[in-house]
C-alpha positions in Angstrom: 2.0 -21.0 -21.0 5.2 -21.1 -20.2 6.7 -19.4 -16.6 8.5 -16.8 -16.5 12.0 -16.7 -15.3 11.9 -13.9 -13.2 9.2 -13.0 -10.8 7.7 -9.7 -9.6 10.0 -9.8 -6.9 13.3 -10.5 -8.6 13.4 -14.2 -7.3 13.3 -17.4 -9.2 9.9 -18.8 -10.1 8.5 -22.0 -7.9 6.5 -24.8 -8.5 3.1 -23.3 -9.0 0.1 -23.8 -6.9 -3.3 -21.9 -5.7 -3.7 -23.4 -2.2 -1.5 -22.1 0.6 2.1 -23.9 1.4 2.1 -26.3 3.8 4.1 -25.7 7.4 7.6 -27.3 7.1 9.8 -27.3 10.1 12.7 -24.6 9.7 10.8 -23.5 6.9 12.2 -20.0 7.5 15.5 -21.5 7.6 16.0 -21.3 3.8 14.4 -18.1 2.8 16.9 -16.1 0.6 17.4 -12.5 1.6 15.5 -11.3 -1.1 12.6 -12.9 0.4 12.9 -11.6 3.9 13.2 -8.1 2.2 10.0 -8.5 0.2 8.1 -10.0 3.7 9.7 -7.1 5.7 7.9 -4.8 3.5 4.7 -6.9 2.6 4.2 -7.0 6.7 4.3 -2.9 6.6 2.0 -2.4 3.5 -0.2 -4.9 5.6 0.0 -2.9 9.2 -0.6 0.2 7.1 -3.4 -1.2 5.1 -5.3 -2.6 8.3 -4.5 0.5 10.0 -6.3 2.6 7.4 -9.2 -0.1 7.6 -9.9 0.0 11.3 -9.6 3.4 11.6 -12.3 3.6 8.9 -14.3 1.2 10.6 -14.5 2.7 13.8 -13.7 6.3 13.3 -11.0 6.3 15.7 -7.2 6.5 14.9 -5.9 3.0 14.8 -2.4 1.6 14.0 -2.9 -2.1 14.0 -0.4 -4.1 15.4 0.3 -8.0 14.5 0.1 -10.2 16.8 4.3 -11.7 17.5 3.7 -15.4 16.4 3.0 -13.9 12.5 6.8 -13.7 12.5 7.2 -17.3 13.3 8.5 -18.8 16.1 11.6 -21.5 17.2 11.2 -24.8 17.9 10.2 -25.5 21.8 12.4 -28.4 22.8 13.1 -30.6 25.9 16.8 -30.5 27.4 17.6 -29.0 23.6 16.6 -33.2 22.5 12.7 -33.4 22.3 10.9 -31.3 20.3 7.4 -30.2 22.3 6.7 -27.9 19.3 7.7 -27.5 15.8 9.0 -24.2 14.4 6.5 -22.2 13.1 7.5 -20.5 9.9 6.7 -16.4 9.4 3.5 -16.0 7.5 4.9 -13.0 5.9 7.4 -15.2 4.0 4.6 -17.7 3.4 2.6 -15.5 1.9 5.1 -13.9 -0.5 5.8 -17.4 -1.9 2.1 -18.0 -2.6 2.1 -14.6 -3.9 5.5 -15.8 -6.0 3.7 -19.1 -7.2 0.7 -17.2 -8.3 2.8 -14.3 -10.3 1.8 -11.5 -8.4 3.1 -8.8 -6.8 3.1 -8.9 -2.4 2.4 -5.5 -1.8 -0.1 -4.4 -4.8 -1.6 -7.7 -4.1 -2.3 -6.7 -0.1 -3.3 -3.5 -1.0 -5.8 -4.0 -3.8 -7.3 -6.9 -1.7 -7.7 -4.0 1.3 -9.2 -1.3 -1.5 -11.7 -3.8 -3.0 -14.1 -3.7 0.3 -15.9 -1.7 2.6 -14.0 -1.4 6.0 -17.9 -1.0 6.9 -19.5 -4.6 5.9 -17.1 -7.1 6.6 -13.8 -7.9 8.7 -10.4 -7.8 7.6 -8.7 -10.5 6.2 -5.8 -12.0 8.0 -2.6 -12.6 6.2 -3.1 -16.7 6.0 -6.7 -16.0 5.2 -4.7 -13.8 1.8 -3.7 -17.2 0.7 -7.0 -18.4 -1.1 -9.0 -18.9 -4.2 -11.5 -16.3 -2.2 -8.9 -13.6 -2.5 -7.0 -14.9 -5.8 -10.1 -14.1 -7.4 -10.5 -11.2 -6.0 -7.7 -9.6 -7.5 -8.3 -11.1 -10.7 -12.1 -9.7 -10.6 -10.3 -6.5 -9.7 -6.8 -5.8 -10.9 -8.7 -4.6 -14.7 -10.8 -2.3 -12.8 -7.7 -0.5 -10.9 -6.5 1.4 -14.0 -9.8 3.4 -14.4 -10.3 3.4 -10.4 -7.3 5.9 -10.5 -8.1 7.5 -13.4 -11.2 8.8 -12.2 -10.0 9.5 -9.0 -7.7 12.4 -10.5 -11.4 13.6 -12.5 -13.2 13.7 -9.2 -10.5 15.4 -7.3 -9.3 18.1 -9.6 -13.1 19.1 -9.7 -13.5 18.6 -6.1 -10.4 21.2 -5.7 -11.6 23.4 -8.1 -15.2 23.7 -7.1 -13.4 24.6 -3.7 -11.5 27.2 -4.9 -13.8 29.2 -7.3 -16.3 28.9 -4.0 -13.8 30.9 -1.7 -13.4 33.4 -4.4 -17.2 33.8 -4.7 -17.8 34.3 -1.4 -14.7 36.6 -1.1 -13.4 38.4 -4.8 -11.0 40.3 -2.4 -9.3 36.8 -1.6 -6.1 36.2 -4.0 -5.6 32.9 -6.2 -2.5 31.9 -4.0 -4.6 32.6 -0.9 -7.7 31.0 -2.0 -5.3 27.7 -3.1 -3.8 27.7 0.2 -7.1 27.3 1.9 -7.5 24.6 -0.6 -4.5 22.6 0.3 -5.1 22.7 4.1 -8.8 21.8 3.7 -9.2 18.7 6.1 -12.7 18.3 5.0 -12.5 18.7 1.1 -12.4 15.1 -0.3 -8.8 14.9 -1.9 -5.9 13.0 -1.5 -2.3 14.0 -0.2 -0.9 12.6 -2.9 -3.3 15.5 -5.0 -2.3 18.2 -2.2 0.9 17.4 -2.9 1.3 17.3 -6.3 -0.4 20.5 -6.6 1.3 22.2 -4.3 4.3 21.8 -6.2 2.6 22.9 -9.4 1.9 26.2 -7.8 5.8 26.8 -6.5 6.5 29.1 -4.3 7.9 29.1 -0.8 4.4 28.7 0.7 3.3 26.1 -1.5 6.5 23.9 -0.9 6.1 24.0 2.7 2.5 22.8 2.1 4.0 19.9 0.2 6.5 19.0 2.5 3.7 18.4 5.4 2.2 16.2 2.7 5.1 14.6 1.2 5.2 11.5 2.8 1.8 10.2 2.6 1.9 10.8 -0.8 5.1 8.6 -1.5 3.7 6.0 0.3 0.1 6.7 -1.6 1.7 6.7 -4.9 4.0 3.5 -4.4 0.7 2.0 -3.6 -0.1 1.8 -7.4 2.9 3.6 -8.6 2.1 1.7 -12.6 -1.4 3.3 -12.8 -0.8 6.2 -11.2 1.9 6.7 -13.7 -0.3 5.8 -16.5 -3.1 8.2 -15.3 -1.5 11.2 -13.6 1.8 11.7 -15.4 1.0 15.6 -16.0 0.1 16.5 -12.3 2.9 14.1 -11.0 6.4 16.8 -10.2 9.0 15.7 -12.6 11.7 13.4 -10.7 8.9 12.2 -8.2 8.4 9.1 -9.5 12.3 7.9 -8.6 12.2 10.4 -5.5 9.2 7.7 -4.6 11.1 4.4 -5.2 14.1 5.9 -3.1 11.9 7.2 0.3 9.3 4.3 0.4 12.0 2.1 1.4 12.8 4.2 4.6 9.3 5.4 5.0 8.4 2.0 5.6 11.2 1.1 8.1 9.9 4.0 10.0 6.6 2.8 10.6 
């Protein structure tokens, strides 16, 4: 089979290969600018998906914070002539050239990797550790399973939510719909997503409801851009019209902020 011409990043294909790249010297040196853009932003899907992970695993708010020499570091040298250490490239760029050579996408490939185990049963994988046959086929073993992963999420959910509702107005008949859905919304306990809370929210309208959404919005951008293609696929009549573009526009800065 032939290789494309344009990767899932926009840059020009390389050499193919399944093992990670070897460390050159200065390595760095000649990534383009597309590439540090796509390892900016690989880096932040990684800090937010081992965030979510250790705060599973231990229960206790966690933003996980990489340790400095994943960025790379200079060369150490001697009276600017001797070289005590080589340069050590960024591991972000590494891995979005494996990613590159293997035609798949950096940050769907992090974050299907991060949804395909129990926080619970095993450690984390490092970002060189990404950079295997272990995890490869991972995400081959995986990646036809994510459509109906999502799809049934949006079954369980919308039941979940409803179950929740019709409860409330069982237990109260004096309670209104819009109350009843607001109680809904701002259930921390009920099992649903704030990308769902969102998106429902702005079905309902109203000025109550769009506050609601606000205080969600932002989770569910980054929620969504997660696995914008099958979320588009499976929730296209809940998603608000425009979102989808809204989405593409604020994850950039949503990610700069974390």
């Amino acid at each position: 089979m032939r290789k494309p011409k344009r990767t899932p990043t926009g840059m020009p294909p390389r050499r193919s290969r399944r093992s990670a790249p070897e460390e050159e010297e200065g390595v760095d040196s000649a990534a383009t600018a597309a590439e540090w853009k796509m390892a900016s932003a690989v880096k932040t899907v990684y800090i937010v998906e081992r965030s979510r992970w250790e705060t599973v695993s231990t229960g206790i708010a966690s933003t996980y914070i990489p340790p400095s020499s994943y960025d790379g570091t200079p060369p150490i040298t001697l009276c600017g002539e001797v070289v005590l250490q080589k340069a050590q490239p960024s591991v972000w760029v590494k891995l979005v050239r494996w990613c590159e050579e293997q035609s798949v996408h950096p940050e769907s490939y992090v974050a299907l990797i991060f949804s395909s185990f129990s926080p619970m049963r095993r450690r984390p994988p490092e970002p060189h550790q990404l950079m295997s046959e272990v995890y490869l086929r991972v995400w081959d073993e995986n990646l036809p399973k994510l459509s109906e992963r999502v799809r049934v999420a949006l079954v369980v959910q919308k039941a979940a939510a409803e179950n929740r509702f019709a409860r409330i107005r069982v237990s109260d008949p004096k309670t209104k719909p819009e109350d009843a859905w607001v109680e809904v919304l701002v259930d921390g306990t009920l099992a649903i997503s704030a990308l769902f809370r969102y998106c429902l929210a702005k079905m309902i309208g109203g000025k109550r409801f769009e506050k609601i959404a606000a205080s969600y919005e932002d989770e569910a951008v980054l929620e969504f851009q997660r696995f914008r293609k099958w979320y588009k696929l499976h929730w296209g009549a809940l998603l608000p019209k425009g979102f989808s573009r809204f989405a593409r526009e604020q994850y950039p800065f949503l990610l700069s902020k974390l």
